[in-house]
C-alpha positions in Angstrom: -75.1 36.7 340.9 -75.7 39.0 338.0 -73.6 42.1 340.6 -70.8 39.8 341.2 -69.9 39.0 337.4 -69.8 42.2 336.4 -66.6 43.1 338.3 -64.7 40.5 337.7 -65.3 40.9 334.1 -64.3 43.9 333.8 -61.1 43.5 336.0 -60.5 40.5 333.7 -61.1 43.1 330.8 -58.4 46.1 332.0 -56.1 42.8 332.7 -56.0 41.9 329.0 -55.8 45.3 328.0 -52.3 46.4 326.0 -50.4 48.8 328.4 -49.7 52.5 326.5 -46.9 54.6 327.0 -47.9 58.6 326.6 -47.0 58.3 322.5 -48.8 55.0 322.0 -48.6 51.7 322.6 -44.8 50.6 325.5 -42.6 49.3 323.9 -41.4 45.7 324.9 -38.0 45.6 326.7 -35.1 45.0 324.2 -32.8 41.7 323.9 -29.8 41.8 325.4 -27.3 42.7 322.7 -24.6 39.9 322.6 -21.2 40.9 323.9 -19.0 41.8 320.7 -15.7 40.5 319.9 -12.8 42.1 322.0 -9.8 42.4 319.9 -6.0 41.6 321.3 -2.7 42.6 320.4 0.1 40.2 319.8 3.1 39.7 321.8 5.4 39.7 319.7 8.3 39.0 322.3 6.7 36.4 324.0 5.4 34.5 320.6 7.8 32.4 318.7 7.9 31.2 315.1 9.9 28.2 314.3 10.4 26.6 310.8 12.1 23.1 309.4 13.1 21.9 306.1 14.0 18.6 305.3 16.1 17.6 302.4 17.7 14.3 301.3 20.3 13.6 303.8 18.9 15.9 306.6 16.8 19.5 307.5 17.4 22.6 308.8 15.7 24.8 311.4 15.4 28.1 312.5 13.1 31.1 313.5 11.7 33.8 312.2 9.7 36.8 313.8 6.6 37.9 314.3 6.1 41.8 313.3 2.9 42.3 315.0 -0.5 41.2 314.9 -4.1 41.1 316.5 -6.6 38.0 317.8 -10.6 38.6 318.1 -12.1 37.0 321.2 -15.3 36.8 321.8 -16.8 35.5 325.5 -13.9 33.1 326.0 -13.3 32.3 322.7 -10.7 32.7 319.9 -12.7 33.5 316.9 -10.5 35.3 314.3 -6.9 37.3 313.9 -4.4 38.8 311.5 -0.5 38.0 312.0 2.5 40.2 310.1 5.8 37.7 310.1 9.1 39.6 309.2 10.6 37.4 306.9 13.7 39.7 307.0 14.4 38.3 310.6 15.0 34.4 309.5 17.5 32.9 311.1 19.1 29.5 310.8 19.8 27.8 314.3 21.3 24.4 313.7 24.5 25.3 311.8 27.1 26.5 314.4 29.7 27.5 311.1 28.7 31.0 310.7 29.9 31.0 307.0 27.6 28.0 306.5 25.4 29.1 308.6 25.2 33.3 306.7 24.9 31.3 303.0 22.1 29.3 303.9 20.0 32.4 305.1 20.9 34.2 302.6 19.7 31.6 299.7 16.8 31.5 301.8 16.1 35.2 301.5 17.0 35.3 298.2 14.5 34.4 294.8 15.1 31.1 294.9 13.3 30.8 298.2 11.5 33.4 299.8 12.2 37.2 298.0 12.7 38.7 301.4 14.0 41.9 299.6 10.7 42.0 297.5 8.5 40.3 300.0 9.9 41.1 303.3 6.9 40.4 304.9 4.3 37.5 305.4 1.1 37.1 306.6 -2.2 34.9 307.8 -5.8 35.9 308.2 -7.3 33.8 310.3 -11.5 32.7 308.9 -12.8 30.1 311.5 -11.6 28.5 314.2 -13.8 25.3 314.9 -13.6 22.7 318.1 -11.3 19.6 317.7 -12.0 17.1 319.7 -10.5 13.6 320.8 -6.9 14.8 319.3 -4.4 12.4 321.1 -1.5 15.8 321.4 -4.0 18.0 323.4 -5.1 20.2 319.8 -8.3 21.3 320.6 -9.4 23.4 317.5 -8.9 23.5 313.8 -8.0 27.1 312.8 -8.7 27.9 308.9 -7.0 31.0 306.9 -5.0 32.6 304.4 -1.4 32.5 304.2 0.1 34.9 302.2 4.0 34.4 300.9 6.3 35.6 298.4 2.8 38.0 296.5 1.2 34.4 296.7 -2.2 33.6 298.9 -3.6 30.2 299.8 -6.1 28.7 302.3 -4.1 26.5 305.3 -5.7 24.7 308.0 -4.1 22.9 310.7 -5.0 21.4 314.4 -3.6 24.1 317.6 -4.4 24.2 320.8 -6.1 27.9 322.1 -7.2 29.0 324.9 -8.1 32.4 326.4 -8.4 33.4 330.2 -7.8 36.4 332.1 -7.5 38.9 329.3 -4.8 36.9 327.6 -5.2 34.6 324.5 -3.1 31.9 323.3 -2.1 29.1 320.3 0.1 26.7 319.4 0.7 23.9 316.7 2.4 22.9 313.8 0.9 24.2 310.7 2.5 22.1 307.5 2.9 24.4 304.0 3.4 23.8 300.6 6.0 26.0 299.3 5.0 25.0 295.7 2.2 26.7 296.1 4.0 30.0 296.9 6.6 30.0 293.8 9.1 28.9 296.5 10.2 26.5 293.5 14.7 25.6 294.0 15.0 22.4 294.7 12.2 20.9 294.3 11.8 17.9 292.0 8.0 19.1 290.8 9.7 21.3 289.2 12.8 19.1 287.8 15.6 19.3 290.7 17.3 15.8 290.6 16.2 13.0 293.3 19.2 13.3 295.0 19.5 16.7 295.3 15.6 17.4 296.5 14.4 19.5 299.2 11.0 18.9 300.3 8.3 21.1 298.9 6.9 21.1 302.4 7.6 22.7 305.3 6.7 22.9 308.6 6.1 26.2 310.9 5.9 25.7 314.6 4.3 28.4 316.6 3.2 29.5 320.0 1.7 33.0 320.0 0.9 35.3 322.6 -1.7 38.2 322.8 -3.3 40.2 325.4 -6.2 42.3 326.0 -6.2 46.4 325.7 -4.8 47.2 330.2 -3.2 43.5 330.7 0.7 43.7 331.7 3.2 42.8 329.1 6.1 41.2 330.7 
């Protein structure tokens, strides 16, 4: 009995035994490093950028560009981004008078509104982008960031719908802003424009926005 324990002790013993490399002790086999974000550019010519104002008595509408931009993606997801709007490009498209139509854009450039001579540019950073769920219009995230206009820079969430497939990312939505916020100030009766004569401190910025992955066909 005694001749027949002694070997499988033994094999139980070099069993148990830590395994050594030729410099010590092997090293256990490393994690697998998660995938790291993929960044995208933005389409600028396949995005859009629409704005509306209201006013007593009615609102305009219009576009505006988008300069250029990138999106971080990571696995399938939209996770972060950095958009350049040229505020230079506004445009009115609801007044079909071109002299009314040329005045309103450019009070809209001008200090009263936006500063586009100063400020000729605009921005948002994206910070998080979290699931929405059971939104009724399809939104299926909350995107969180900071929108910079006129010098001015303030947080701004709002609902979009994202999605990313095939090396090509995508969002759209309504985002709703406070031009108060921004010392976009004329005509607003915070700061003592007459009832009847107000324009809404805020407006609203439609977008759908476009961007693709580094070898992915721009059409």
């Amino acid at each position: 009995m005694k001749n027949l324990l002694f070997p499988f002790l033994l094999a139980a013993t070099v069993l148990s035994a830590p395994v050594y490399a030729a410099n010590g002790p092997a090293a256990a086999a490393p994690a697998t490093a998660a995938a790291a974000p993929e960044t995208y550019k933005v389409q600028p010519q396949l995005s859009t950028l629409g704005w509306t104002g209201k006013k007593v008595g009615g609102q305009h509408s219009g576009t505006i560009g988008i300069k250029e931009g990138t999106v971080q993606v990571k696995g399938s997801q939209l996770i972060g981004g950095t958009f350049v709007v040229d505020m230079t490009s506004l445009k009115n498209t609801d007044l079909t008078d071109a002299d009314y139509n040329a005045k309103l854009v450019g009070h809209l450039k001008s200090d009263d509104f936006f500063g586009v001579e100063k400020n000729p540019t605009a921005t948002f950073v994206i910070t998080s982008v979290k699931a929405l769920k059971g939104d009724a219009t399809g939104n299926n995230a909350t995107i969180t960031g900071n929108l910079t206009i006129k010098g001015k820079t303030n947080p701004l969430s709002f609902p979009a719908k994202v999605g990313v497939k095939n090396g090509v990312a995508a969002a759209s939505g309504t985002a709703s802003i406070d031009r108060s916020k921004y010392n976009v100030k004329y005509g607003s009766t915070f700061f003592g424009a007459a009832a009847d004569k107000a324009i809404d401190d805020v407006f609203t910025l439609s977008f759908n926005v476009i961007a693709k992955a580094s070898g992915v066909a721009t059409r």
